[in-house]
ChimeraX commands (.cxc) that place a marker at each C-alpha (Angstrom):
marker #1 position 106.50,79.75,73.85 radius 0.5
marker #1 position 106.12,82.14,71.02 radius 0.5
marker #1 position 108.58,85.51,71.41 radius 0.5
marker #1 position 106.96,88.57,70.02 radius 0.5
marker #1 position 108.71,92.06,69.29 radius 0.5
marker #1 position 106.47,93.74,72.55 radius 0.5
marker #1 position 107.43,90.66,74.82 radius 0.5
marker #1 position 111.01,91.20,74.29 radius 0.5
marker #1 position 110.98,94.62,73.80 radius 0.5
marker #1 position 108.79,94.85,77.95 radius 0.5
marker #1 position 111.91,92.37,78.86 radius 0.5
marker #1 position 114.28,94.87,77.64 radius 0.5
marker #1 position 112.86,97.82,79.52 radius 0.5
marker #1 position 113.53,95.76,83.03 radius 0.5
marker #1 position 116.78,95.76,82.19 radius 0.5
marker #1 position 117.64,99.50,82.81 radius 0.5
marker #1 position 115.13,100.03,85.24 radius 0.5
marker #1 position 116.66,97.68,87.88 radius 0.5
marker #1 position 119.86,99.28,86.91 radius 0.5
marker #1 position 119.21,102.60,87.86 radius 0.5
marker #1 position 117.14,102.18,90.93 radius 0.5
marker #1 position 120.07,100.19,92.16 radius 0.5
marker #1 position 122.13,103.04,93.85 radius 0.5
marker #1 position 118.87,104.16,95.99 radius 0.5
marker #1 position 118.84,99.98,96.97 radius 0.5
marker #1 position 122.44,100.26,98.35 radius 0.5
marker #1 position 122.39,103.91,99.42 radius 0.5
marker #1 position 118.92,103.39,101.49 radius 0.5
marker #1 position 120.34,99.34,102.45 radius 0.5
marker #1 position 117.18,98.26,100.93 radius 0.5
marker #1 position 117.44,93.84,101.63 radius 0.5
marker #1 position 114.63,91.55,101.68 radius 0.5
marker #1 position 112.35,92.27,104.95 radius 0.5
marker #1 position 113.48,95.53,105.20 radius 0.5
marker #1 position 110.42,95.60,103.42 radius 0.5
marker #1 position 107.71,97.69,101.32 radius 0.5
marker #1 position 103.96,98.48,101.22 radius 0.5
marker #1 position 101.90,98.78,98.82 radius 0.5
marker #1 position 98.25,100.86,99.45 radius 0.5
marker #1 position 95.28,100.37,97.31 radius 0.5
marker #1 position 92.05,102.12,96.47 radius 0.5
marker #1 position 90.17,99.09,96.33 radius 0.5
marker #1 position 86.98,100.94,94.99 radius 0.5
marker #1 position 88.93,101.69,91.77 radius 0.5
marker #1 position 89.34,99.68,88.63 radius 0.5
marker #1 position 93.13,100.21,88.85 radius 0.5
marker #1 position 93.47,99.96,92.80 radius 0.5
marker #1 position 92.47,96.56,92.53 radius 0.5
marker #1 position 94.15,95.40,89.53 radius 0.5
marker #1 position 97.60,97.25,91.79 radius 0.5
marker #1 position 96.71,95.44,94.87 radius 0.5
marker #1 position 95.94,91.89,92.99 radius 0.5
marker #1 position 99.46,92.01,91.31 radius 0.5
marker #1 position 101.18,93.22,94.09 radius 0.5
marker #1 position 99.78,90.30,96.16 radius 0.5
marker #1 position 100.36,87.92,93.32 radius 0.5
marker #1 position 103.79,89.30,93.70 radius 0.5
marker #1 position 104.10,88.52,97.16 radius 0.5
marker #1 position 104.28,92.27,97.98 radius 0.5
marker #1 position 102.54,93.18,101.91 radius 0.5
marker #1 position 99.17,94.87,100.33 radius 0.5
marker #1 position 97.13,97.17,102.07 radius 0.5
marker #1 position 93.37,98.77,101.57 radius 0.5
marker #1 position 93.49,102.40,101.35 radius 0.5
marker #1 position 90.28,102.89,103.60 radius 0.5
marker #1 position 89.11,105.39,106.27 radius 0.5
marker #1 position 91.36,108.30,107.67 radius 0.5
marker #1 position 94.54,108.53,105.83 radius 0.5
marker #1 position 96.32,110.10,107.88 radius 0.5
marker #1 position 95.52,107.36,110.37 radius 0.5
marker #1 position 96.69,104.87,107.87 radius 0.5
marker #1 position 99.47,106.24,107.15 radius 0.5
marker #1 position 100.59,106.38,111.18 radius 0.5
marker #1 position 99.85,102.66,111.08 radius 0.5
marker #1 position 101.76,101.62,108.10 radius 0.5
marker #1 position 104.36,103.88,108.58 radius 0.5
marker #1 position 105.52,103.27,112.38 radius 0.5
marker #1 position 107.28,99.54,111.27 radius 0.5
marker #1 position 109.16,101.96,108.85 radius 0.5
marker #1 position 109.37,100.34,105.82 radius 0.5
marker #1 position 111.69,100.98,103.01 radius 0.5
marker #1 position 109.14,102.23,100.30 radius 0.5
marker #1 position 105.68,102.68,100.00 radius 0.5
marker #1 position 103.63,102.44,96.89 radius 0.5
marker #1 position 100.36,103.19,96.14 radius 0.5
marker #1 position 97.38,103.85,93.63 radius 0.5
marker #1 position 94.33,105.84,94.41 radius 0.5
marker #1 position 92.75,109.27,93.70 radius 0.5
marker #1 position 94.19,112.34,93.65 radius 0.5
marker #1 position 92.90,113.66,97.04 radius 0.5
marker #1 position 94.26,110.39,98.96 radius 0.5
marker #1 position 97.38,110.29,97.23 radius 0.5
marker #1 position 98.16,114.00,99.11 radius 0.5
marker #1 position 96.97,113.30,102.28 radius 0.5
marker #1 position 99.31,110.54,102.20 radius 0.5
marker #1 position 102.11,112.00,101.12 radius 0.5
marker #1 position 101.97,114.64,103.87 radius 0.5
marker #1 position 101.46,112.45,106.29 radius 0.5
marker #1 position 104.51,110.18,105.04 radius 0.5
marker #1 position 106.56,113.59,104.95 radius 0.5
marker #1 position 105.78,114.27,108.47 radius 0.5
marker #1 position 107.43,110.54,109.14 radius 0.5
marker #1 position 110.56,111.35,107.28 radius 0.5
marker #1 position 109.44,110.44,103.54 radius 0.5
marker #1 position 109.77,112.03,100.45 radius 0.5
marker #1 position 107.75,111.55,97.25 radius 0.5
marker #1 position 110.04,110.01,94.52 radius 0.5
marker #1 position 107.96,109.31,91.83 radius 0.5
marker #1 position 104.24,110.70,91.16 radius 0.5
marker #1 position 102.23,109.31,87.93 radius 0.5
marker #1 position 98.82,109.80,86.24 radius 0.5
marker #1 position 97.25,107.40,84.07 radius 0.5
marker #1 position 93.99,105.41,83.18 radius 0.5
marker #1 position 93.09,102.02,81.62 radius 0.5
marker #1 position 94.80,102.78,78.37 radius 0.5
marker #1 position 98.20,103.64,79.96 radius 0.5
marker #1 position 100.11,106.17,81.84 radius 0.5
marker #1 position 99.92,109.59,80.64 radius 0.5
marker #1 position 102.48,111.53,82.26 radius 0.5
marker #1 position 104.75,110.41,85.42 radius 0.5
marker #1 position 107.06,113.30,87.53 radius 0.5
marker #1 position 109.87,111.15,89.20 radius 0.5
marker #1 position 113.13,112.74,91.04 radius 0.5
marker #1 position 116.55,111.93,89.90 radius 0.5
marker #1 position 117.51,108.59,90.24 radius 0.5
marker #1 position 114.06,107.47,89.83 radius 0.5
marker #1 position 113.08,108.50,86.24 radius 0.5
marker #1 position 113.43,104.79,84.89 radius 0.5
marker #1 position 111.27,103.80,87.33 radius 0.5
marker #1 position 108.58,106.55,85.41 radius 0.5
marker #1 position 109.38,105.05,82.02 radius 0.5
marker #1 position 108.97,101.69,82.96 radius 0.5
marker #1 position 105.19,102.77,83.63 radius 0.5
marker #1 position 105.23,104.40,80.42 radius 0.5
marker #1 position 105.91,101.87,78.13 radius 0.5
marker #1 position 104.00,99.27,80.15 radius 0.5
marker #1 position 100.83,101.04,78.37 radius 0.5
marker #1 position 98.22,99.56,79.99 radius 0.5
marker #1 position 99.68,97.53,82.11 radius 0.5
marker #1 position 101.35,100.48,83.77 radius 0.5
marker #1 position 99.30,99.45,87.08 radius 0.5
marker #1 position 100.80,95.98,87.01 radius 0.5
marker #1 position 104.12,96.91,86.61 radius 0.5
marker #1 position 104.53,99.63,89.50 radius 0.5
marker #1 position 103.15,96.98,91.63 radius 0.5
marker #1 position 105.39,94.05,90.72 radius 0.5
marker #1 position 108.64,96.57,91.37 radius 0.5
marker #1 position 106.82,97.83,94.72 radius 0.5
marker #1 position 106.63,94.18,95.71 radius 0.5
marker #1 position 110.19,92.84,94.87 radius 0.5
marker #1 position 112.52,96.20,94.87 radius 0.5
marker #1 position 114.92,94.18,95.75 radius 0.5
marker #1 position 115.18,92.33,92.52 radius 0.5
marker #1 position 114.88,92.48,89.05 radius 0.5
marker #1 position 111.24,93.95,87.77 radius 0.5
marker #1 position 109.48,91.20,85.02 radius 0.5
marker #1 position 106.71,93.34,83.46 radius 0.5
marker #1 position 103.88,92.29,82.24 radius 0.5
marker #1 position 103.64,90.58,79.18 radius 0.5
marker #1 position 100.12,90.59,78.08 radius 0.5
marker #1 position 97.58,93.49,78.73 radius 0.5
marker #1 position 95.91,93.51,81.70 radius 0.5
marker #1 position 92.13,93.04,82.50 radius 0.5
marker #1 position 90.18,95.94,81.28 radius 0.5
marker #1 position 89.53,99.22,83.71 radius 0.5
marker #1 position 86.31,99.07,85.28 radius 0.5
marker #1 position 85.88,102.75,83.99 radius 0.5
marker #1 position 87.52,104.20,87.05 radius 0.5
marker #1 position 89.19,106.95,85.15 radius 0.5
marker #1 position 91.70,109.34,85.94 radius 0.5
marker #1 position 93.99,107.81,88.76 radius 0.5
marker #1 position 97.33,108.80,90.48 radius 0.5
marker #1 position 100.47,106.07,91.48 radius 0.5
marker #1 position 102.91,106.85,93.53 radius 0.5
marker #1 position 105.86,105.68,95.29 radius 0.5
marker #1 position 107.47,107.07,98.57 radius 0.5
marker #1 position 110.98,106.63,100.09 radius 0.5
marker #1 position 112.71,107.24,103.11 radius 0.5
marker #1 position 114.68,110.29,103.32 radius 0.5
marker #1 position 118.46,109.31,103.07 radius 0.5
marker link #1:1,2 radius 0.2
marker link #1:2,3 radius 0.2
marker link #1:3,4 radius 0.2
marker link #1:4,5 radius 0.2
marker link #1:5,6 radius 0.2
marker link #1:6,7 radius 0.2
marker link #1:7,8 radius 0.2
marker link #1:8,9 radius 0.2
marker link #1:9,10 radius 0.2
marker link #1:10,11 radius 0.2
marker link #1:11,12 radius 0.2
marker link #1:12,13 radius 0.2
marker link #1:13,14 radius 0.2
marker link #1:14,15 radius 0.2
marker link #1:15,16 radius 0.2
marker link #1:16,17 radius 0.2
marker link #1:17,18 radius 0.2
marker link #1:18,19 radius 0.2
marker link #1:19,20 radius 0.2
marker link #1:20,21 radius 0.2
marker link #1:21,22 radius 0.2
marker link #1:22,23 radius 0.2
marker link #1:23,24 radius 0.2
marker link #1:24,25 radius 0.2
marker link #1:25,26 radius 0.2
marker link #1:26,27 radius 0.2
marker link #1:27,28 radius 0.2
marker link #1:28,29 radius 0.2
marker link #1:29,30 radius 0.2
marker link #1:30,31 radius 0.2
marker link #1:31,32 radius 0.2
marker link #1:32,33 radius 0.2
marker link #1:33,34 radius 0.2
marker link #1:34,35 radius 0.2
marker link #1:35,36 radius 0.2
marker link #1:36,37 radius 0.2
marker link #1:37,38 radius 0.2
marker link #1:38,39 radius 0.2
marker link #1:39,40 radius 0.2
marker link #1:40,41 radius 0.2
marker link #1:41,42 radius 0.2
marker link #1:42,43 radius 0.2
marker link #1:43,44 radius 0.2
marker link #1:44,45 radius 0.2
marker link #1:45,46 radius 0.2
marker link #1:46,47 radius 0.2
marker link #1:47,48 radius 0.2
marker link #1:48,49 radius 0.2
marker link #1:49,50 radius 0.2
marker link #1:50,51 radius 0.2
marker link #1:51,52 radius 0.2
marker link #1:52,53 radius 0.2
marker link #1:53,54 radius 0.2
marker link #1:54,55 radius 0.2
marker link #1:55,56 radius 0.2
marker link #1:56,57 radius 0.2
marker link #1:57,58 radius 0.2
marker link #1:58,59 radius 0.2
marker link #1:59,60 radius 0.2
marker link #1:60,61 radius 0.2
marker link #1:61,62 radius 0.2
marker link #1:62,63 radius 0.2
marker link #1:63,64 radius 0.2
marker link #1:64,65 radius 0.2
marker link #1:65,66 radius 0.2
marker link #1:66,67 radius 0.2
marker link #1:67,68 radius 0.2
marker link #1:68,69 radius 0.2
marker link #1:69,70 radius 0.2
marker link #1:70,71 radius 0.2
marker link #1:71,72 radius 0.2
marker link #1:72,73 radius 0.2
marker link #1:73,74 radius 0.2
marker link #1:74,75 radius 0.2
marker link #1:75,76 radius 0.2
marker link #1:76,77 radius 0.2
marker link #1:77,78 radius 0.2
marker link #1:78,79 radius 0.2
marker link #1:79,80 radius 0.2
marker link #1:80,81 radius 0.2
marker link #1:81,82 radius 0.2
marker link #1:82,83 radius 0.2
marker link #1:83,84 radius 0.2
marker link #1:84,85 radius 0.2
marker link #1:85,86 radius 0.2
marker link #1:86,87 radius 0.2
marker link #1:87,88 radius 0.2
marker link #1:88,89 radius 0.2
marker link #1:89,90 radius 0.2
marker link #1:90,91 radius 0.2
marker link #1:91,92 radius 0.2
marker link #1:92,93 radius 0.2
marker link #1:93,94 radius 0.2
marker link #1:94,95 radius 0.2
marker link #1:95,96 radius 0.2
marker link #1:96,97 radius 0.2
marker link #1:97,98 radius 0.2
marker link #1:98,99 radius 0.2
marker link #1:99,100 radius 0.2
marker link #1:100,101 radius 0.2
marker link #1:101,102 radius 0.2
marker link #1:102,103 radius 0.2
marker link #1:103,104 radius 0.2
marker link #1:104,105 radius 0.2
marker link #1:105,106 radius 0.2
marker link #1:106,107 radius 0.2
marker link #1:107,108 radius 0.2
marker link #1:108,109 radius 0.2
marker link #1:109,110 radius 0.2
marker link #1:110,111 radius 0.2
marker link #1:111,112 radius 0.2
marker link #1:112,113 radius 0.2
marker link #1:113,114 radius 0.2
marker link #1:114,115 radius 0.2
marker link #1:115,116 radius 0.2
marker link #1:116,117 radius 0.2
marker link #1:117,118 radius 0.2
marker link #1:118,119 radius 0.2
marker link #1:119,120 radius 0.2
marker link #1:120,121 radius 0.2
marker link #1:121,122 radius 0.2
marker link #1:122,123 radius 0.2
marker link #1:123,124 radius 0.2
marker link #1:124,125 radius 0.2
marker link #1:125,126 radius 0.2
marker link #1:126,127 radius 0.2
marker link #1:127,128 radius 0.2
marker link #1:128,129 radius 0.2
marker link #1:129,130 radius 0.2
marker link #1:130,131 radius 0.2
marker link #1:131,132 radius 0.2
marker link #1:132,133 radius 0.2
marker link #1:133,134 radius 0.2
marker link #1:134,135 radius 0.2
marker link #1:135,136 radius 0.2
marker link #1:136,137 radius 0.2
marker link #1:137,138 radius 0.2
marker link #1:138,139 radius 0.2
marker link #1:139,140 radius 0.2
marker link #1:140,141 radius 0.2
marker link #1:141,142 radius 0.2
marker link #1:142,143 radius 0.2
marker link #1:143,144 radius 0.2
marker link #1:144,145 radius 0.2
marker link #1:145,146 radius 0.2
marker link #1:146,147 radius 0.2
marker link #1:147,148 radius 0.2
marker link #1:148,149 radius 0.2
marker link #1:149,150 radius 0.2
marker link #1:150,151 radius 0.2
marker link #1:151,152 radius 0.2
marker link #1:152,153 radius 0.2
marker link #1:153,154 radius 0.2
marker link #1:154,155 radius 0.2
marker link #1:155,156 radius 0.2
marker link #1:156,157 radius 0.2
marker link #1:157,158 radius 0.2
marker link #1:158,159 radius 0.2
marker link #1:159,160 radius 0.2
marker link #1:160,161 radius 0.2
marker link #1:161,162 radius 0.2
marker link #1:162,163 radius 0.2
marker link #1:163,164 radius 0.2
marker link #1:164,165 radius 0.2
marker link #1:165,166 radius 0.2
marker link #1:166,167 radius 0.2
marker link #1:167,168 radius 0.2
marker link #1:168,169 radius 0.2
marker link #1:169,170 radius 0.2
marker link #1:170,171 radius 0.2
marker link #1:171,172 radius 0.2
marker link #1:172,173 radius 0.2
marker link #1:173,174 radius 0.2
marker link #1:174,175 radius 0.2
marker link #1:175,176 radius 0.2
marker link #1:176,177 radius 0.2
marker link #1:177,178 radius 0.2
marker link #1:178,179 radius 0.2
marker link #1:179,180 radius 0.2
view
């Protein structure tokens, strides 16, 4: 296996970004089955490519279709730890406020496309978790899923760049937390 600056520099960044999620894990009790979703806008180049990984993962992957608010009663009422998700703009809301009605806040918000993420807004104690998408480039997708799936344990990003974007555009990620 052949080591290349970006491979080493992607292991690098998982590093840090487990590290500083780490106080939400023990704060919120965060163990394995506690458990997390991740929701998917499977009519998007990038929902897909989210939901594949996050299965591949082993993450519990759900289709964002029909009434989100709906949706989010469903997925919600088990009460998972943290809920991730990519989709449009539009969906992403309704979600949210939804999720905020069950005692959730939004910790991290990002915007991207096929060639990367542009620009991520993430609450304190969750900005690594906004680089890490960052400097993923395009494999910004792959990488919130993989930590969505696994929060409990360390994040390995991807190492080569992902299938190319079906032309879906502009999409939003996002990840939601319990209030503490």
């Amino acid at each position: 296996m052949r080591a290349t600056r970006r491979g080493l520099m992607l292991g690098a960044l998982a590093v840090p970004t487990v590290a500083g999620l780490a106080s939400w894990r023990w704060r919120n009790g965060f163990v394995a089955g506690q458990g997390s979703v991740l929701l998917h806008d499977s009519t998007l180049g990038a929902g897909r490519r989210f939901g594949e990984a996050g299965r591949a993962a082993g993450g519990r992957v759900v289709a964002l279709e029909g009434d989100p608010i709906r949706l989010a009663q469903t997925v919600l009422q088990p009460g998972p730890a943290l809920v991730a998700g990519v989709s449009r703009h539009a969906d992403a809301l309704l979600f949210a406020e939804a999720a905020g009605e069950a005692g959730y806040l939004q910790v991290a918000a990002f915007v991207g496309d096929a060639s990367g993420c542009g620009a991520s807004d993430c609450r304190d104690g969750w900005r690594s978790l906004g680089r890490m998408a960052e400097r993923s480039g395009s494999g910004w997708v792959e990488a919130l899923a993989i930590y969505a799936a696994q929060p409990e344990s360390s994040v390995a990003l991807p190492r080569s760049s992902p299938m190319p974007d079906s032309g879906s555009g502009r999409v939003f990620g996002w990840v939601l937390a319990r209030e503490a």
